[in-house]
C-alpha positions in Angstrom: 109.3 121.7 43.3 110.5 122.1 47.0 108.1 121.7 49.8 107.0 124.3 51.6 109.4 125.7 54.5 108.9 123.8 57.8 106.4 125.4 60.6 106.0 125.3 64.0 102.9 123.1 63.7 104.6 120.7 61.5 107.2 119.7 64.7 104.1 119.6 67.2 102.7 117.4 65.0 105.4 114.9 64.9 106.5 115.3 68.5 103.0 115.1 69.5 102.9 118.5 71.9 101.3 121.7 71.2 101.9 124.6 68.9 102.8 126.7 71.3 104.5 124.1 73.5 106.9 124.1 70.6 107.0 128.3 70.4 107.8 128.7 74.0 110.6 125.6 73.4 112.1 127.5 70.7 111.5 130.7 72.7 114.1 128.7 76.0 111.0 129.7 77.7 111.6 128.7 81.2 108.5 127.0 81.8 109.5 124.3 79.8 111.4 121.1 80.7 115.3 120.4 79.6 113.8 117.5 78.2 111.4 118.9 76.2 113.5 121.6 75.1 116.1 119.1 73.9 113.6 117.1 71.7 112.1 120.2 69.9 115.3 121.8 69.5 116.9 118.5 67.8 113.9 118.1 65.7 114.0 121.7 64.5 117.8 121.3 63.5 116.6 117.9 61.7 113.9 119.2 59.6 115.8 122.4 58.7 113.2 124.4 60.8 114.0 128.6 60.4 111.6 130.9 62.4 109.6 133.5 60.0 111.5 136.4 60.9 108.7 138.6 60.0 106.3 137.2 62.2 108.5 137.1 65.1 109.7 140.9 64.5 105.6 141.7 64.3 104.5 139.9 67.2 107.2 142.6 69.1 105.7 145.0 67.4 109.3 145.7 65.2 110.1 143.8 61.7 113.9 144.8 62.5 114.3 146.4 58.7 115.0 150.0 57.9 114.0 151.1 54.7 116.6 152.7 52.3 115.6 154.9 48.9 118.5 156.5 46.9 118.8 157.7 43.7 121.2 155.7 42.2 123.1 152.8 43.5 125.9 152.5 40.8 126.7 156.5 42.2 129.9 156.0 44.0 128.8 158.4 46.5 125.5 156.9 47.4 127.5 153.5 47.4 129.3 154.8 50.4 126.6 155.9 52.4 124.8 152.0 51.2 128.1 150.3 53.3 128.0 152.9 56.2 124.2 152.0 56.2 124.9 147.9 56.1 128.1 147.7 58.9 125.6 148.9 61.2 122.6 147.6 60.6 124.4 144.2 60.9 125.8 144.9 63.9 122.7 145.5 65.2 120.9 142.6 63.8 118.7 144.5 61.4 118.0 144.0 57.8 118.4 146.6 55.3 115.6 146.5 52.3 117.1 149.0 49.3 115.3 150.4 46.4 116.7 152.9 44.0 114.4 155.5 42.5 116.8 156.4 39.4 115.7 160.1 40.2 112.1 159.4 39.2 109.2 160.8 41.0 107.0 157.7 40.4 109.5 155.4 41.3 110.6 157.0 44.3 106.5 157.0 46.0 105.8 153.5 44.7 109.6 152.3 46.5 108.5 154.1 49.8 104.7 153.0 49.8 105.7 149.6 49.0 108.5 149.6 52.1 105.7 151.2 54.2 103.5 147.9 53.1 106.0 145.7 54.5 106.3 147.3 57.7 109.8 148.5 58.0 110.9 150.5 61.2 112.1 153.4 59.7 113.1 155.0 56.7 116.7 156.5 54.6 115.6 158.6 52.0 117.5 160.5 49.5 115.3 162.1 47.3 115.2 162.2 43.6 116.0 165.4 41.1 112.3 164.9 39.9 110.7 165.3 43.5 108.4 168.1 43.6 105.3 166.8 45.1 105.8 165.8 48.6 103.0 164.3 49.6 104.6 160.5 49.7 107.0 162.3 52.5 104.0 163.5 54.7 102.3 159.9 54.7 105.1 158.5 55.8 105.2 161.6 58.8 101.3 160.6 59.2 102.1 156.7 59.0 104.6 157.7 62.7 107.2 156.0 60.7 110.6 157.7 61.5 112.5 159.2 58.9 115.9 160.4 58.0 116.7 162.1 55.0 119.9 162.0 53.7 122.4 164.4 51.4 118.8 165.7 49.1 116.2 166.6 51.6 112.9 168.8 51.3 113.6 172.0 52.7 110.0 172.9 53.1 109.6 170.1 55.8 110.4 169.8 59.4 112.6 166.4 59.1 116.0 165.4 60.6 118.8 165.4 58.0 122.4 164.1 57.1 124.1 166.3 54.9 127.3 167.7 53.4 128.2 171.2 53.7 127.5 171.7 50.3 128.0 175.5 50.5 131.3 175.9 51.9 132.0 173.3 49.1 131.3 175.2 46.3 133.5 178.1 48.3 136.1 175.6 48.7 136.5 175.0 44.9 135.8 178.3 43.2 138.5 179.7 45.9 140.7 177.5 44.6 140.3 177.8 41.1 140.5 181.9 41.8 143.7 180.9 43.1 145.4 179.6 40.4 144.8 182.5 38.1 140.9 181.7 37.1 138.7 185.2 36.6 136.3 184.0 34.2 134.6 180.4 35.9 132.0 178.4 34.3 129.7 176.5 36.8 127.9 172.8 35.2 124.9 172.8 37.6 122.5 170.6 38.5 118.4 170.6 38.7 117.3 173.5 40.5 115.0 171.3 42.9 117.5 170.2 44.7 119.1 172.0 47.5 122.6 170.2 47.3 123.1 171.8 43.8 121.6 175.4 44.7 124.3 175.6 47.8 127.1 174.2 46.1 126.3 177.1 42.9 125.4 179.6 46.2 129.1 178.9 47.2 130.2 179.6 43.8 128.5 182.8 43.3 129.1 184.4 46.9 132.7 183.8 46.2 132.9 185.1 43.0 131.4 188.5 44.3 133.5 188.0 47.2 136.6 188.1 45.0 135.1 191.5 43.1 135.2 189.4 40.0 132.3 189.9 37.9 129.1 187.1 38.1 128.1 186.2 35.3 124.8 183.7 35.4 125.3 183.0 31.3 128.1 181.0 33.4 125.8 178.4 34.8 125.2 175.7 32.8 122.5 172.5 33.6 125.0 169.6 33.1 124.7 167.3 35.8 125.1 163.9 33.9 128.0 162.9 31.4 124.8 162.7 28.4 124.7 166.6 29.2 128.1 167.8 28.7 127.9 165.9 25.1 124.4 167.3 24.8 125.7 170.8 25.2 129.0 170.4 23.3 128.2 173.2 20.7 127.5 175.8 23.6 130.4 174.5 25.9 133.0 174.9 22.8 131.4 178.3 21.9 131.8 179.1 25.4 135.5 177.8 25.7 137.6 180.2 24.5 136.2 182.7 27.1 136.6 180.9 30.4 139.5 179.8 32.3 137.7 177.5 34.6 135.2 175.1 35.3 133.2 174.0 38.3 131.4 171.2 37.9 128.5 169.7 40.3 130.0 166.9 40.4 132.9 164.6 39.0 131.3 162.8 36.2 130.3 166.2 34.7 133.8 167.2 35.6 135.5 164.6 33.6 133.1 164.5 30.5 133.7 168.4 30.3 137.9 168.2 30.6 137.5 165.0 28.0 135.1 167.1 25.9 137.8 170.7 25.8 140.8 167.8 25.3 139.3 166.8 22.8 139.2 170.3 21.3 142.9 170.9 21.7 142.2 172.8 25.2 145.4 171.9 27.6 144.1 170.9 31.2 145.1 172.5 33.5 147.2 175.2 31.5 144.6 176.3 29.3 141.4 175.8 31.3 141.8 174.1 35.1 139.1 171.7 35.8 137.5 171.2 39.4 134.4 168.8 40.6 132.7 167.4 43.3 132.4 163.9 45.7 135.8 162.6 45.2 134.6 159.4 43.0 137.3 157.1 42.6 137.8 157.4 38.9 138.6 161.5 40.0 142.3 160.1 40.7 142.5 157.8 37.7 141.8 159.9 35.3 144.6 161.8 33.2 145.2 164.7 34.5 143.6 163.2 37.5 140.6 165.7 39.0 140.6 168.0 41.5 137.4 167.7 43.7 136.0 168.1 47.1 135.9 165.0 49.1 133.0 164.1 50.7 132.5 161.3 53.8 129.6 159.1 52.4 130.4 156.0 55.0 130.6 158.0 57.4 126.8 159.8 56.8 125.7 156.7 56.2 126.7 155.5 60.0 125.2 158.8 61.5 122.1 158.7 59.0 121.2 154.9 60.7 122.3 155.8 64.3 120.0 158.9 64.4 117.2 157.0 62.6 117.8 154.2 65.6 117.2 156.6 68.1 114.1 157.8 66.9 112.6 154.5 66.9 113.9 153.5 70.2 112.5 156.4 71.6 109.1 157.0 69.7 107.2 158.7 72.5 109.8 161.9 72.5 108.6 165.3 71.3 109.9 165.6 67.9 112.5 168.6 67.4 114.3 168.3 64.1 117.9 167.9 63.7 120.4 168.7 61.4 124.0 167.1 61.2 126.5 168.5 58.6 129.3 166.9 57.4 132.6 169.4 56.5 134.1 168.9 53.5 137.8 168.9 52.3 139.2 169.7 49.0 142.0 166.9 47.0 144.1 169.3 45.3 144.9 167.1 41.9 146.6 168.0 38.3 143.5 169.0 36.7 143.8 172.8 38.3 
Protein backbone atom coordinates (compact mmCIF):
# COMPACT_ATOMS: atom_id res chain seq x y z
CA UNK A 1 0.00 0.00 0.00
CA UNK A 2 1.40 3.56 -1.07
CA UNK A 3 2.44 5.93 1.58
CA UNK A 4 0.64 8.71 2.25
CA UNK A 5 1.10 11.88 -0.12
CA UNK A 6 4.04 14.03 0.93
CA UNK A 7 3.28 17.36 3.27
CA UNK A 8 4.65 20.42 3.80
CA UNK A 9 5.88 19.30 7.35
CA UNK A 10 7.44 16.22 5.98
CA UNK A 11 10.17 18.66 3.80
CA UNK A 12 10.63 20.93 7.04
CA UNK A 13 11.37 18.11 8.76
CA UNK A 14 14.09 16.84 6.57
CA UNK A 15 15.47 20.30 5.67
CA UNK A 16 15.33 21.18 9.14
CA UNK A 17 13.31 24.76 8.74
CA UNK A 18 9.90 25.54 9.61
CA UNK A 19 6.49 24.60 8.31
CA UNK A 20 5.76 27.74 7.21
CA UNK A 21 9.31 28.56 6.14
CA UNK A 22 8.66 25.89 3.64
CA UNK A 23 4.83 27.42 2.74
CA UNK A 24 6.19 30.83 2.12
CA UNK A 25 9.24 28.95 -0.10
CA UNK A 26 6.78 27.29 -2.10
CA UNK A 27 4.67 30.43 -2.04
CA UNK A 28 8.33 32.50 -3.91
CA UNK A 29 7.47 34.61 -0.98
CA UNK A 30 9.97 37.32 -1.14
CA UNK A 31 11.06 37.25 2.21
CA UNK A 32 12.86 34.21 1.65
CA UNK A 33 16.38 33.67 0.51
CA UNK A 34 17.38 32.33 -3.24
CA UNK A 35 19.12 29.83 -1.32
CA UNK A 36 16.53 28.62 0.64
CA UNK A 37 14.13 28.72 -2.02
CA UNK A 38 16.37 26.53 -4.18
CA UNK A 39 16.71 23.72 -1.42
CA UNK A 40 12.93 23.44 -0.72
CA UNK A 41 12.01 23.68 -4.21
CA UNK A 42 14.48 20.74 -5.18
CA UNK A 43 13.43 18.77 -2.35
CA UNK A 44 9.72 19.21 -3.25
CA UNK A 45 10.47 17.97 -6.91
CA UNK A 46 12.46 14.92 -5.23
CA UNK A 47 9.84 13.67 -2.96
CA UNK A 48 7.00 14.11 -5.47
CA UNK A 49 5.60 16.90 -3.22
CA UNK A 50 1.90 18.32 -4.85
CA UNK A 51 0.19 21.22 -2.87
CA UNK A 52 -3.56 20.12 -1.58
CA UNK A 53 -5.27 22.09 -3.90
CA UNK A 54 -8.18 22.28 -1.71
CA UNK A 55 -6.59 23.74 1.09
CA UNK A 56 -4.78 26.26 -0.88
CA UNK A 57 -8.15 27.31 -2.77
CA UNK A 58 -9.89 27.54 1.04
CA UNK A 59 -7.30 29.44 2.58
CA UNK A 60 -8.27 32.25 -0.39
CA UNK A 61 -11.49 31.74 0.45
CA UNK A 62 -12.23 29.92 -3.31
CA UNK A 63 -11.80 25.92 -3.97
CA UNK A 64 -11.63 26.97 -7.79
CA UNK A 65 -14.53 24.20 -8.83
CA UNK A 66 -17.86 24.94 -10.22
CA UNK A 67 -20.44 22.58 -9.67
CA UNK A 68 -22.28 20.97 -12.74
CA UNK A 69 -25.82 18.82 -12.43
CA UNK A 70 -27.51 17.66 -15.69
CA UNK A 71 -29.81 15.19 -16.39
CA UNK A 72 -28.12 12.93 -18.51
CA UNK A 73 -24.66 12.90 -19.68
CA UNK A 74 -24.89 10.20 -22.53
CA UNK A 75 -27.68 13.13 -24.05
CA UNK A 76 -25.90 14.51 -26.95
CA UNK A 77 -27.17 17.83 -26.15
CA UNK A 78 -26.16 18.06 -22.57
CA UNK A 79 -22.71 16.62 -23.84
CA UNK A 80 -22.25 19.80 -25.65
CA UNK A 81 -22.97 22.20 -23.09
CA UNK A 82 -20.42 19.53 -20.70
CA UNK A 83 -17.39 20.62 -23.44
CA UNK A 84 -18.50 24.37 -23.64
CA UNK A 85 -18.44 24.09 -19.74
CA UNK A 86 -14.68 22.25 -19.58
CA UNK A 87 -12.76 24.64 -22.51
CA UNK A 88 -13.37 27.27 -20.18
CA UNK A 89 -13.03 26.20 -17.03
CA UNK A 90 -9.57 25.07 -18.12
CA UNK A 91 -8.66 28.05 -19.45
CA UNK A 92 -9.31 29.52 -16.41
CA UNK A 93 -7.67 27.14 -14.17
CA UNK A 94 -10.76 25.78 -12.53
CA UNK A 95 -11.95 22.33 -12.03
CA UNK A 96 -15.27 21.12 -13.09
CA UNK A 97 -16.99 18.41 -10.54
CA UNK A 98 -20.12 16.68 -12.72
CA UNK A 99 -22.96 14.74 -11.35
CA UNK A 100 -25.84 13.57 -13.43
CA UNK A 101 -29.29 13.31 -11.73
CA UNK A 102 -30.86 10.85 -14.46
CA UNK A 103 -34.05 13.15 -14.07
CA UNK A 104 -34.52 11.99 -10.51
CA UNK A 105 -35.66 14.34 -7.85
CA UNK A 106 -33.63 12.53 -5.08
CA UNK A 107 -30.74 12.31 -7.00
CA UNK A 108 -30.58 15.69 -8.20
CA UNK A 109 -30.75 17.30 -4.13
CA UNK A 110 -28.40 14.71 -2.78
CA UNK A 111 -25.81 15.73 -6.16
CA UNK A 112 -26.21 19.50 -5.22
CA UNK A 113 -26.00 19.15 -1.29
CA UNK A 114 -23.17 16.99 -1.63
CA UNK A 115 -21.26 19.72 -4.16
CA UNK A 116 -22.42 22.32 -1.68
CA UNK A 117 -20.38 20.04 1.12
CA UNK A 118 -17.38 20.34 -0.84
CA UNK A 119 -17.42 23.89 -1.17
CA UNK A 120 -17.62 24.57 -4.83
CA UNK A 121 -17.77 28.31 -6.12
CA UNK A 122 -20.74 28.15 -7.96
CA UNK A 123 -23.17 26.05 -9.48
CA UNK A 124 -24.70 24.68 -13.46
CA UNK A 125 -27.79 23.18 -12.97
CA UNK A 126 -30.13 21.67 -15.37
CA UNK A 127 -32.99 20.40 -13.66
CA UNK A 128 -34.56 17.05 -13.76
CA UNK A 129 -38.25 16.16 -15.34
CA UNK A 130 -39.11 14.91 -11.78
CA UNK A 131 -38.35 18.42 -10.03
CA UNK A 132 -41.22 19.69 -8.34
CA UNK A 133 -40.06 20.64 -4.93
CA UNK A 134 -37.65 23.39 -4.99
CA UNK A 135 -36.55 23.71 -1.86
CA UNK A 136 -32.74 22.20 -2.74
CA UNK A 137 -32.67 25.41 -5.20
CA UNK A 138 -33.42 28.02 -2.37
CA UNK A 139 -30.64 26.51 0.03
CA UNK A 140 -28.34 26.85 -2.42
CA UNK A 141 -29.82 30.92 -2.92
CA UNK A 142 -29.58 30.88 1.18
CA UNK A 143 -25.97 29.12 1.08
CA UNK A 144 -24.88 32.85 -1.34
CA UNK A 145 -23.63 30.22 -3.57
CA UNK A 146 -24.15 31.63 -7.27
CA UNK A 147 -26.11 29.82 -9.60
CA UNK A 148 -26.85 29.45 -13.21
CA UNK A 149 -29.52 27.35 -14.50
CA UNK A 150 -29.22 26.07 -17.66
CA UNK A 151 -31.82 24.92 -20.77
CA UNK A 152 -34.71 23.46 -17.63
CA UNK A 153 -34.97 26.25 -15.18
CA UNK A 154 -37.67 26.92 -12.32
CA UNK A 155 -39.81 29.46 -13.57
CA UNK A 156 -41.25 30.31 -10.17
CA UNK A 157 -37.69 31.64 -9.14
CA UNK A 158 -35.71 34.77 -9.55
CA UNK A 159 -32.43 33.01 -11.10
CA UNK A 160 -30.23 33.82 -14.14
CA UNK A 161 -30.71 31.42 -16.98
CA UNK A 162 -29.21 30.00 -20.33
CA UNK A 163 -31.69 28.84 -22.55
CA UNK A 164 -32.88 28.04 -26.12
CA UNK A 165 -35.70 29.74 -27.68
CA UNK A 166 -37.68 26.85 -27.31
CA UNK A 167 -40.87 28.61 -28.46
CA UNK A 168 -39.89 29.98 -31.70
CA UNK A 169 -38.63 26.31 -32.11
CA UNK A 170 -41.63 24.66 -31.92
CA UNK A 171 -42.98 27.58 -34.54
CA UNK A 172 -39.97 26.83 -36.55
CA UNK A 173 -40.99 23.11 -37.07
CA UNK A 174 -44.74 22.94 -37.18
CA UNK A 175 -44.32 25.97 -39.89
CA UNK A 176 -42.46 23.79 -41.73
CA UNK A 177 -44.24 20.79 -41.64
CA UNK A 178 -47.52 23.14 -42.55
CA UNK A 179 -45.47 23.83 -45.38
CA UNK A 180 -45.03 20.81 -47.02
CA UNK A 181 -48.66 19.88 -47.12
CA UNK A 182 -49.27 18.73 -43.21
CA UNK A 183 -53.02 19.80 -41.84
CA UNK A 184 -53.40 17.14 -39.40
CA UNK A 185 -49.90 17.26 -36.86
CA UNK A 186 -49.29 15.06 -34.10
CA UNK A 187 -47.10 16.56 -31.29
CA UNK A 188 -44.81 13.60 -28.87
CA UNK A 189 -44.41 15.89 -25.80
CA UNK A 190 -42.58 15.85 -22.91
CA UNK A 191 -43.43 16.09 -18.96
CA UNK A 192 -45.45 18.94 -18.29
CA UNK A 193 -42.95 20.26 -15.42
CA UNK A 194 -40.73 21.35 -17.55
CA UNK A 195 -40.91 24.64 -19.27
CA UNK A 196 -38.58 23.61 -22.34
CA UNK A 197 -41.30 21.14 -23.45
CA UNK A 198 -44.50 23.46 -22.59
CA UNK A 199 -42.84 26.33 -25.04
CA UNK A 200 -41.74 24.12 -27.65
CA UNK A 201 -45.70 22.47 -27.66
CA UNK A 202 -46.77 26.53 -27.07
CA UNK A 203 -44.98 27.00 -30.43
CA UNK A 204 -46.81 24.22 -31.93
CA UNK A 205 -50.21 25.14 -30.95
CA UNK A 206 -49.96 29.06 -31.58
CA UNK A 207 -49.03 28.13 -35.08
CA UNK A 208 -51.48 25.76 -35.69
CA UNK A 209 -54.17 28.38 -34.83
CA UNK A 210 -52.17 30.78 -36.60
CA UNK A 211 -52.52 28.76 -39.82
CA UNK A 212 -56.58 28.45 -39.13
CA UNK A 213 -56.05 24.72 -39.02
CA UNK A 214 -57.94 23.17 -36.37
CA UNK A 215 -56.01 22.18 -32.71
CA UNK A 216 -56.62 19.32 -31.70
CA UNK A 217 -55.04 18.43 -27.99
CA UNK A 218 -56.03 14.40 -28.60
CA UNK A 219 -52.80 15.47 -30.83
CA UNK A 220 -50.35 15.60 -27.96
CA UNK A 221 -48.90 12.74 -26.95
CA UNK A 222 -46.33 12.14 -23.60
CA UNK A 223 -43.49 10.45 -25.57
CA UNK A 224 -40.40 11.93 -24.68
CA UNK A 225 -38.04 8.72 -24.47
CA UNK A 226 -37.60 6.06 -27.30
CA UNK A 227 -39.31 3.28 -24.29
CA UNK A 228 -42.45 5.69 -24.92
CA UNK A 229 -43.03 5.58 -28.46
CA UNK A 230 -42.83 1.55 -28.20
CA UNK A 231 -45.00 2.00 -25.02
CA UNK A 232 -47.64 3.77 -26.96
CA UNK A 233 -47.41 1.73 -30.23
CA UNK A 234 -51.13 0.61 -30.22
CA UNK A 235 -52.39 4.38 -29.82
CA UNK A 236 -49.67 5.78 -32.25
CA UNK A 237 -50.72 3.09 -35.13
CA UNK A 238 -54.48 3.81 -34.28
CA UNK A 239 -53.61 7.25 -34.53
CA UNK A 240 -51.59 6.93 -37.96
CA UNK A 241 -53.82 6.79 -40.59
CA UNK A 242 -55.18 10.23 -39.46
CA UNK A 243 -52.19 12.50 -39.33
CA UNK A 244 -49.85 13.63 -41.80
CA UNK A 245 -47.20 14.81 -39.48
CA UNK A 246 -45.32 14.47 -36.48
CA UNK A 247 -43.49 16.76 -34.13
CA UNK A 248 -41.58 15.28 -31.77
CA UNK A 249 -39.78 16.91 -28.53
CA UNK A 250 -37.03 15.79 -29.41
CA UNK A 251 -34.90 13.47 -31.92
CA UNK A 252 -34.82 10.25 -30.14
CA UNK A 253 -38.69 10.33 -29.98
CA UNK A 254 -38.43 11.47 -33.47
CA UNK A 255 -36.60 8.55 -34.83
CA UNK A 256 -38.34 5.80 -32.63
CA UNK A 257 -41.68 7.19 -34.00
CA UNK A 258 -40.62 7.25 -38.02
CA UNK A 259 -38.89 3.58 -37.23
CA UNK A 260 -42.08 2.63 -35.44
CA UNK A 261 -44.74 3.95 -38.75
CA UNK A 262 -41.77 2.22 -41.16
CA UNK A 263 -42.24 -0.42 -39.69
CA UNK A 264 -45.96 -0.33 -40.34
CA UNK A 265 -45.62 0.18 -44.02
CA UNK A 266 -46.01 4.23 -43.51
CA UNK A 267 -43.56 5.89 -46.33
CA UNK A 268 -41.40 8.83 -44.58
CA UNK A 269 -41.69 11.50 -45.75
CA UNK A 270 -44.47 10.77 -48.45
CA UNK A 271 -46.89 9.32 -46.34
CA UNK A 272 -46.30 11.06 -42.92
CA UNK A 273 -43.15 13.75 -42.76
CA UNK A 274 -41.28 13.47 -39.62
CA UNK A 275 -39.69 16.58 -37.65
CA UNK A 276 -37.69 16.75 -34.10
CA UNK A 277 -35.70 18.65 -31.92
CA UNK A 278 -31.64 19.29 -30.80
CA UNK A 279 -29.95 18.21 -33.95
CA UNK A 280 -28.35 14.96 -32.24
CA UNK A 281 -25.88 13.50 -34.51
CA UNK A 282 -27.61 10.33 -35.26
CA UNK A 283 -30.55 12.97 -36.80
CA UNK A 284 -28.31 13.01 -40.10
CA UNK A 285 -27.47 9.27 -39.98
CA UNK A 286 -30.43 7.99 -39.91
CA UNK A 287 -32.38 6.82 -43.11
CA UNK A 288 -34.37 9.18 -44.26
CA UNK A 289 -32.10 11.36 -42.20
CA UNK A 290 -34.32 13.77 -39.61
CA UNK A 291 -35.29 16.98 -39.91
CA UNK A 292 -34.83 18.97 -36.61
CA UNK A 293 -34.05 22.28 -35.05
CA UNK A 294 -30.51 22.80 -34.23
CA UNK A 295 -29.66 23.95 -31.14
CA UNK A 296 -26.00 25.58 -29.91
CA UNK A 297 -25.18 23.47 -26.74
CA UNK A 298 -21.20 24.48 -26.65
CA UNK A 299 -21.94 27.48 -27.13
CA UNK A 300 -24.57 27.77 -23.76
CA UNK A 301 -22.26 26.00 -22.16
CA UNK A 302 -19.47 28.97 -22.61
CA UNK A 303 -22.08 31.71 -21.76
CA UNK A 304 -23.69 29.42 -18.84
CA UNK A 305 -19.82 29.41 -17.08
CA UNK A 306 -18.91 33.02 -18.08
CA UNK A 307 -22.05 34.49 -16.46
CA UNK A 308 -21.72 32.17 -13.45
CA UNK A 309 -17.89 33.65 -13.29
CA UNK A 310 -19.05 36.98 -13.03
CA UNK A 311 -21.31 36.46 -10.29
CA UNK A 312 -18.58 35.11 -8.20
CA UNK A 313 -16.14 37.62 -9.04
CA UNK A 314 -18.46 40.14 -8.18
CA UNK A 315 -20.45 38.72 -5.04
CA UNK A 316 -21.14 42.03 -3.43
CA UNK A 317 -23.51 43.32 -6.57
CA UNK A 318 -27.21 43.75 -6.13
CA UNK A 319 -28.61 40.73 -7.70
CA UNK A 320 -30.97 41.42 -10.83
CA UNK A 321 -31.68 38.26 -12.75
CA UNK A 322 -30.72 37.69 -16.26
CA UNK A 323 -31.86 35.90 -19.03
CA UNK A 324 -29.84 34.94 -22.25
CA UNK A 325 -31.60 33.12 -25.09
CA UNK A 326 -30.12 31.27 -27.63
CA UNK A 327 -32.03 31.38 -31.39
CA UNK A 328 -32.45 28.44 -32.94
CA UNK A 329 -32.26 27.32 -36.63
CA UNK A 330 -34.03 24.57 -38.36
CA UNK A 331 -31.80 21.48 -40.75
CA UNK A 332 -34.15 20.91 -43.35
CA UNK A 333 -33.49 16.87 -43.93
CA UNK A 334 -35.34 13.96 -46.04
CA UNK A 335 -37.62 13.04 -43.31
CA UNK A 336 -40.28 16.05 -44.21
Amino acid sequence: MKGAPASINDIARALGISASTVSRALGNHPDISADTRSRVMEYAKAIKYRPNALAVGLKHQRSNTIGVVIPEIIHHFFSTIISGIEEVAYSKGLRVMICQSNEDYNREVINIRAMLDHRVDGLLISQSKDTNDLSHFVEVFESNVPIIFFDRFPSELETDRIITDDFQGGKLVTQHLIERGCRSILHLATSENLLVGAERCRGYADTIREAALTFDPNLILLCDTQQKVYAAKEQILAMAPHIDGVFAVNDLSAIAIMNLLMDAGYQIPDTIKVAGFGDDPIASIVRPRLTTVEQKGFMMGKKAIEMLLERIENPTSSFVPRTYKFQVSLNMRDSS
